[in-house]
TORKOL-4160 file (C-alpha; in steps of 0.2 Angstrom, whole numbers, padded with zeros to 4 digits, m for minus):
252
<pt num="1" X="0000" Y="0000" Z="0000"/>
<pt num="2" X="0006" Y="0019" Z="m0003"/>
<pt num="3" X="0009" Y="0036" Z="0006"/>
<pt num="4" X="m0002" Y="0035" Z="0022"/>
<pt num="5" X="0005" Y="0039" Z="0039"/>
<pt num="6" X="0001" Y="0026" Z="0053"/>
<pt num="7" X="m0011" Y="0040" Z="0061"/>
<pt num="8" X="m0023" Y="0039" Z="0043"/>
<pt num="9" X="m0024" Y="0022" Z="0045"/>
<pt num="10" X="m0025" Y="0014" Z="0064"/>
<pt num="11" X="m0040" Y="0019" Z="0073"/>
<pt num="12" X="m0047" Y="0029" Z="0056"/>
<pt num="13" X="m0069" Y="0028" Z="0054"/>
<pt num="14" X="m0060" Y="0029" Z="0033"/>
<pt num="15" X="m0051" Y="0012" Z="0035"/>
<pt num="16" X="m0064" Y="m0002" Z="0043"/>
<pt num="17" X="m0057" Y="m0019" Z="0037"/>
<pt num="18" X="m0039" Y="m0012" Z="0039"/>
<pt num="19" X="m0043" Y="m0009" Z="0058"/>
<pt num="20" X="m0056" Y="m0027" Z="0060"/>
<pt num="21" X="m0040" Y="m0035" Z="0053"/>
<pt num="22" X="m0028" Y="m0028" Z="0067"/>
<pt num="23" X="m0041" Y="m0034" Z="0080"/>
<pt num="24" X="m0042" Y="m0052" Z="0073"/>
<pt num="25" X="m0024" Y="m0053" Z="0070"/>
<pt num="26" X="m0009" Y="m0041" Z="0074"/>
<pt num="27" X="m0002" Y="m0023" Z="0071"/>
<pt num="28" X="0013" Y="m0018" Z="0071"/>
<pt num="29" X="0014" Y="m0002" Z="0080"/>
<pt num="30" X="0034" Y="0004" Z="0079"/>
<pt num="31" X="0036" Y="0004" Z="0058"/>
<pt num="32" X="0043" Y="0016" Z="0050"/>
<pt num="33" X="0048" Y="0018" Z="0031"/>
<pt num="34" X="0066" Y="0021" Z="0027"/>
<pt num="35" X="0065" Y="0035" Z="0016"/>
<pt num="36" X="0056" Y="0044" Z="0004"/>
<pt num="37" X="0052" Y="0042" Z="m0011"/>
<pt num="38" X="0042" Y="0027" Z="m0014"/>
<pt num="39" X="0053" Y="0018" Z="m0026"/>
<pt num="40" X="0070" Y="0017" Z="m0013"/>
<pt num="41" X="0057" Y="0008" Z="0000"/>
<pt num="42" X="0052" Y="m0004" Z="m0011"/>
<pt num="43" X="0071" Y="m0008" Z="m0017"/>
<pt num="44" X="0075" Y="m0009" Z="0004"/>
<pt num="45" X="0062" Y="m0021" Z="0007"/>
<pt num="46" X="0072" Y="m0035" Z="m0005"/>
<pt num="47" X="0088" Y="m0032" Z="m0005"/>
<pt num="48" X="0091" Y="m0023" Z="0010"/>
<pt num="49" X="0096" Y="m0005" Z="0005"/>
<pt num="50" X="0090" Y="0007" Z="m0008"/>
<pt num="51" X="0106" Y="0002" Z="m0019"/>
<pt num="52" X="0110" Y="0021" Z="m0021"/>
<pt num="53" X="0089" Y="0024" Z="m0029"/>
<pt num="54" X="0087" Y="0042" Z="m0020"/>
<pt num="55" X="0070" Y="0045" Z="m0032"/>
<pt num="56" X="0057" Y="0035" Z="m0044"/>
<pt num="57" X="0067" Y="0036" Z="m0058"/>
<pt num="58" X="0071" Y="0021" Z="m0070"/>
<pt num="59" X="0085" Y="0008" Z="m0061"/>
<pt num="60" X="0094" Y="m0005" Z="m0066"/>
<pt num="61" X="0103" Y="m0015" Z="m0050"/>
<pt num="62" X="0116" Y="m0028" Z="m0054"/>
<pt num="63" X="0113" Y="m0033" Z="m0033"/>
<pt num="64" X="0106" Y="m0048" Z="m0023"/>
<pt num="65" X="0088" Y="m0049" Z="m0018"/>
<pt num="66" X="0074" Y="m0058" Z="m0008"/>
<pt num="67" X="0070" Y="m0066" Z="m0025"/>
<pt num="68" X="0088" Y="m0073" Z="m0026"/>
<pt num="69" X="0088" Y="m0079" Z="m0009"/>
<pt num="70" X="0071" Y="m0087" Z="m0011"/>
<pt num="71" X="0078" Y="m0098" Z="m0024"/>
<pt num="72" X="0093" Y="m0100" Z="m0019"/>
<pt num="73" X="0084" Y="m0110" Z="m0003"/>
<pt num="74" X="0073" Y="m0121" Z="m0014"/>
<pt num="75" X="0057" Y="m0111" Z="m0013"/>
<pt num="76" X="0047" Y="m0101" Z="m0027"/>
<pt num="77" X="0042" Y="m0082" Z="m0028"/>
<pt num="78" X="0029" Y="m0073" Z="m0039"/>
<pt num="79" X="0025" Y="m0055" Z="m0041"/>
<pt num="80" X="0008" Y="m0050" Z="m0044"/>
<pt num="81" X="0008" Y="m0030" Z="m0050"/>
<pt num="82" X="m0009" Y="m0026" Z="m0053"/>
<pt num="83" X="m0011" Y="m0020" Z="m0070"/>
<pt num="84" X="0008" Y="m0025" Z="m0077"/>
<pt num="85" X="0006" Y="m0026" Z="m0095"/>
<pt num="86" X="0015" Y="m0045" Z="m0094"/>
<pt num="87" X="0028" Y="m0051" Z="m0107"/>
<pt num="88" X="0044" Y="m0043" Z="m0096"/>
<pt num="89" X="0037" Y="m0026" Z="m0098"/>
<pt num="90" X="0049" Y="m0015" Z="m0092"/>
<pt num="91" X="0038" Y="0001" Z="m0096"/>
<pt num="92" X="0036" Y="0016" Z="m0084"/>
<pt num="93" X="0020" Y="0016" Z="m0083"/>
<pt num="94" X="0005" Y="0009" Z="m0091"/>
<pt num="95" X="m0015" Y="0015" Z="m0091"/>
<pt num="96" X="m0028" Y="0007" Z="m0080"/>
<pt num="97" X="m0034" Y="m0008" Z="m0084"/>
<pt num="98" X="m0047" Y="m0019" Z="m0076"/>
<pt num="99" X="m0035" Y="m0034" Z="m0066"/>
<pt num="100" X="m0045" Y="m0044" Z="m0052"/>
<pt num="101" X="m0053" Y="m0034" Z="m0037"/>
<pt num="102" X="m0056" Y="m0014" Z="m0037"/>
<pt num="103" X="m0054" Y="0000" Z="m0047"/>
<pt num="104" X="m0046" Y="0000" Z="m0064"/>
<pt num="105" X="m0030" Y="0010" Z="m0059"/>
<pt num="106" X="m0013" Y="0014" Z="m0066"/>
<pt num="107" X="0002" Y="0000" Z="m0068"/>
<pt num="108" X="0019" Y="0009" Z="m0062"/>
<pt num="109" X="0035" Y="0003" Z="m0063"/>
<pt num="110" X="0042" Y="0012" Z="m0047"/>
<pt num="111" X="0033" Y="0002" Z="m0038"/>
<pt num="112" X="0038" Y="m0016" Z="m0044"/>
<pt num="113" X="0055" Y="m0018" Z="m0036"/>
<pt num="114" X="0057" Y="m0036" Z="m0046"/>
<pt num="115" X="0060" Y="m0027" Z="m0063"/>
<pt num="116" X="0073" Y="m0016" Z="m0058"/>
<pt num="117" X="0084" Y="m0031" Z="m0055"/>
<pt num="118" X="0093" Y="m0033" Z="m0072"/>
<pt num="119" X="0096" Y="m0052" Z="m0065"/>
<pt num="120" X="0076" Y="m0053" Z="m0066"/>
<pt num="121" X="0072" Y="m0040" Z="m0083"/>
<pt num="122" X="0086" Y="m0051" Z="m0093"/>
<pt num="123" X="0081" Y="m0068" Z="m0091"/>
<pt num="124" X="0065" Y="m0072" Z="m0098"/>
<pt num="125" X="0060" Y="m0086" Z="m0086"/>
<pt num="126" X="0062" Y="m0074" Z="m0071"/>
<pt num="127" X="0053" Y="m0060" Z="m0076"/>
<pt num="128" X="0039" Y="m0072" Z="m0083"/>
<pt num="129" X="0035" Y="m0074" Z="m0065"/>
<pt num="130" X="0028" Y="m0054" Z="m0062"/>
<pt num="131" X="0010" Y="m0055" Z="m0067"/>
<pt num="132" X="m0006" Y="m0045" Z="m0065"/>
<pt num="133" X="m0018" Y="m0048" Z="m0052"/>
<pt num="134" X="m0032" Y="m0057" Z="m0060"/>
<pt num="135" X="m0022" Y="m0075" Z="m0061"/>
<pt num="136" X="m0020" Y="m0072" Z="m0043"/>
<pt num="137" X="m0017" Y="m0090" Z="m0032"/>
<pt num="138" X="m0012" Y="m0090" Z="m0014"/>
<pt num="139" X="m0004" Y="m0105" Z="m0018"/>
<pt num="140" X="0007" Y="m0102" Z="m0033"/>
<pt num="141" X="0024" Y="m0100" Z="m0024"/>
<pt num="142" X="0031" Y="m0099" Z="m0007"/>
<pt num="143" X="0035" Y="m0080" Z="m0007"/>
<pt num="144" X="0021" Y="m0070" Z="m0016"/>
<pt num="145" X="0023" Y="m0047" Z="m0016"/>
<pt num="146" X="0005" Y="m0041" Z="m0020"/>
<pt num="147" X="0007" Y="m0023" Z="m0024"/>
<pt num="148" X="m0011" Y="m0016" Z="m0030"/>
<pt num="149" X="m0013" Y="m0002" Z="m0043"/>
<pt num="150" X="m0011" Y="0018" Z="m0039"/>
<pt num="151" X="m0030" Y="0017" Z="m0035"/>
<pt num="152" X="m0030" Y="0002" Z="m0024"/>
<pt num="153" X="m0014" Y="0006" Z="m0014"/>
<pt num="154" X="m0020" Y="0022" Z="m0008"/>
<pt num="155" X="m0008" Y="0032" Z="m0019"/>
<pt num="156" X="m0020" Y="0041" Z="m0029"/>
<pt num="157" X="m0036" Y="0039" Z="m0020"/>
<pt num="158" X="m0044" Y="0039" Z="m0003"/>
<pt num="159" X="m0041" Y="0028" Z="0010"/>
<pt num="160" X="m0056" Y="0023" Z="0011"/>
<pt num="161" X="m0054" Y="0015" Z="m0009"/>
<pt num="162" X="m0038" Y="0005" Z="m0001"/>
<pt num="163" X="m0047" Y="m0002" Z="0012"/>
<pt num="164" X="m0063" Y="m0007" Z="m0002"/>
<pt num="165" X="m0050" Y="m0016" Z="m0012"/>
<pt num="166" X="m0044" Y="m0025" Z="0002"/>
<pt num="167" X="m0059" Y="m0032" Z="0009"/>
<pt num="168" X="m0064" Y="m0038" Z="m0009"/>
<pt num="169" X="m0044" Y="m0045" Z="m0011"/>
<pt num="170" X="m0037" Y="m0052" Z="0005"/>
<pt num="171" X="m0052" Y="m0066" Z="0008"/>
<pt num="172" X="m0046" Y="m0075" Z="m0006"/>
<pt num="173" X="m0029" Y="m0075" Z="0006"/>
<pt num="174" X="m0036" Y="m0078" Z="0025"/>
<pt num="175" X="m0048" Y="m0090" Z="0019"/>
<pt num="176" X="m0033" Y="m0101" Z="0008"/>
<pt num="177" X="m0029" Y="m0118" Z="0012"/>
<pt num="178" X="m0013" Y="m0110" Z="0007"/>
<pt num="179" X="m0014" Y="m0099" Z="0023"/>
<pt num="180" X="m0021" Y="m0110" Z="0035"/>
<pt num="181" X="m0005" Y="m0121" Z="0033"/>
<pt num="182" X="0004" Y="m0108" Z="0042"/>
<pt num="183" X="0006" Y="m0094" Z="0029"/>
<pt num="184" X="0012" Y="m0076" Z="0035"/>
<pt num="185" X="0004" Y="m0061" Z="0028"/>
<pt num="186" X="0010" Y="m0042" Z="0028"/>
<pt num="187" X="0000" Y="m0029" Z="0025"/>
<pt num="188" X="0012" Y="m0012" Z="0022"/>
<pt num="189" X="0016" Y="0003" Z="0014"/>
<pt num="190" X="0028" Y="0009" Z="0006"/>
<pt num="191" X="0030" Y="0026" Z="0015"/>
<pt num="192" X="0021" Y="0038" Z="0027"/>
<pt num="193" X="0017" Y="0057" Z="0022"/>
<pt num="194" X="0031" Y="0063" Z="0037"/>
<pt num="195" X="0050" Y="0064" Z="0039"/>
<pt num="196" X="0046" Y="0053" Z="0055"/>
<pt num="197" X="0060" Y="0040" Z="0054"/>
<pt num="198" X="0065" Y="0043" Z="0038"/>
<pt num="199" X="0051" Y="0039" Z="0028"/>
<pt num="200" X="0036" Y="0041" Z="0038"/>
<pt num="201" X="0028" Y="0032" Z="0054"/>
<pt num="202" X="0019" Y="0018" Z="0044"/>
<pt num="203" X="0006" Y="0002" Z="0049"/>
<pt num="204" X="0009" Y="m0014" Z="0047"/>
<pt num="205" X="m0004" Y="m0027" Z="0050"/>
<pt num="206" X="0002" Y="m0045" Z="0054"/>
<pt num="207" X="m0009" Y="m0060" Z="0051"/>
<pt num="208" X="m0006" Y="m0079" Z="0055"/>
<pt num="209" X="m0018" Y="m0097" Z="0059"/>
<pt num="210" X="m0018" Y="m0096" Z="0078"/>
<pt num="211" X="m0011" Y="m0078" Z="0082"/>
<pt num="212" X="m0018" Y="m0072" Z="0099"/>
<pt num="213" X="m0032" Y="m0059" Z="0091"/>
<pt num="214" X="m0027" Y="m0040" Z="0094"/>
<pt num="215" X="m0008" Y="m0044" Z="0097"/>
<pt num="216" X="0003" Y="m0029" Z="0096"/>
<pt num="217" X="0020" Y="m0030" Z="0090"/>
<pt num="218" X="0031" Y="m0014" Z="0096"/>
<pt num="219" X="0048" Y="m0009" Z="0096"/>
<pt num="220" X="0057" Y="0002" Z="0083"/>
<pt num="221" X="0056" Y="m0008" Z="0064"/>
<pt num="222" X="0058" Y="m0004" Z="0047"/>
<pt num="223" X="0057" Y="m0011" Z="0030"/>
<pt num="224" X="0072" Y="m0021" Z="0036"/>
<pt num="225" X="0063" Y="m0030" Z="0048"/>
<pt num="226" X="0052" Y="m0036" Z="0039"/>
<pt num="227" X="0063" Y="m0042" Z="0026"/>
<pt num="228" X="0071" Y="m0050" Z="0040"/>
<pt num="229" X="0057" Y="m0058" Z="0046"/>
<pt num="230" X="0054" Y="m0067" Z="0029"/>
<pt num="231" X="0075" Y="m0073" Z="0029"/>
<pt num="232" X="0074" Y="m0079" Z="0047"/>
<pt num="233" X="0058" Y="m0089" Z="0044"/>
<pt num="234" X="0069" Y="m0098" Z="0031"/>
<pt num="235" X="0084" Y="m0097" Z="0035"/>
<pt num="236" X="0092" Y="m0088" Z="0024"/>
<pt num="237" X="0107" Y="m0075" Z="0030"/>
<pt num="238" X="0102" Y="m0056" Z="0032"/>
<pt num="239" X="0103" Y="m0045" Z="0017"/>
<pt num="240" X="0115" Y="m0028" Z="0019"/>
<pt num="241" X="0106" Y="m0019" Z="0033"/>
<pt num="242" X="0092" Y="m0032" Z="0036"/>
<pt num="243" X="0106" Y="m0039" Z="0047"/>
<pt num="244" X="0103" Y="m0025" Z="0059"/>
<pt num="245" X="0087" Y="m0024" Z="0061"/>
<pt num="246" X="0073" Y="m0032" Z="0071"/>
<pt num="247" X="0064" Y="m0047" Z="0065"/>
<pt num="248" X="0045" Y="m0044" Z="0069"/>
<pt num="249" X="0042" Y="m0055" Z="0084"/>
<pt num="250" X="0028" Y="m0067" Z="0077"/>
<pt num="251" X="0035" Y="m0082" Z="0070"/>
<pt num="252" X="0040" Y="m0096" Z="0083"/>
């Protein structure tokens, strides 16, 4: 999700589900982006740094990443960008399209971190694995990045449209086979509208089978930790400065 500060979102009349979901499940109340603009945060989140992207411009990072990691244990990834035109499309943007649950919105390239990874956009059989949203399946591969349209994520629409588009999506997630085997799902976004910690004082909601309903998770964290989180699950080693940071505390 995009450019809301923690205060829009957690206890907001204009964000219903969002705040059902944090008292059937968790929040994390400490998070904070690590910069702005939007793009960096999303490079962070899977590779453990902005990689020197200081704006949302067009990169191409020769560096190591989540989806690397994910691989390189065994498992799968898929990225599912709502409204990507497909084929390894490496376009800035692209006009709104009708892909799976809510709005038509526009598809934008800053905000699909895979693609910036030259690793991924030059091998064919990587990139074939960043989709749109209507194929979706909980169950497709072990690590799966949602990120919604510029309508659905908040950043060019209400927060009330966000919160539609995840009532109508995340079902098909907290009521998966896929997720009562003992998935983990984050809900996040990508940066807050203040300086606070960098980026903005973000939420981050926190769902799992068999989490203690209305747990609270607090403690300074960024982007890092949550990549951390995922690499710890798995075992896999801490990227850059994901090796700092604290992993959220909900995973045995």
């Amino acid at each position: 999700m995009e450019n809301q500060e923690y205060g829009s979102i957690v206890g907001s009349g204009d964000a219903p589900y969002l705040n059902g979901l944090t008292a059937r499940y968790g929040l994390v109340t400490g998070m904070h982006a690590v910069t702005h603009p939007s793009e960096p945060n999303y490079i962070a989140l899977v590779s453990g740094g902005t990689q020197g992207v200081h704006d949302d411009g067009v990169h191409d990072l020769d560096a190591p990443s989540l989806f690397d990691q994910v691989e390189s244990a065994g498992r799968t990834w898929h990225v599912y960008e709502q409204g990507f035109p497909g084929d390894c499309s490496t376009v800035v943007s692209a006009g709104a399209v009708a892909d799976g649950p809510g709005q038509p919105g526009d598809y934008a390239r800053k905000h699909n971190p895979a693609i910036s990874f030259t690793s991924i956009s030059r091998n064919p059989s990587r990139c074939a694995r960043i989709t749109g949203l209507a194929a979706f399946d909980p169950a497709a591969a072990d690590f799966e990045l949602i990120v919604p349209n510029e309508r659905n994520d908040m950043h060019s629409s209400s927060v009330r449209t966000g919160d539609d588009f995840l009532r109508a999506f995340l079902p098909s997630i907290l009521e998966s086979p896929a997720f009562a085997s003992g998935s983990l799902l984050i809900v996040t976004w990508d940066e807050g509208s203040s300086n606070d910690g960098g980026g903005g004082h973000i939420a981050t909601v926190v769902a799992t089978p068999g989490m203690a309903p209305g747990s609270r998770f607090d403690g300074p964290m960024t982007h890092y930790s949550v990549l951390r989180t995922i690499e710890d699950a798995w075992g896999m080693p801490a990227l850059g400065a994901a090796a700092d940071a604290s992993a959220i505390p909900i995973l045995p």
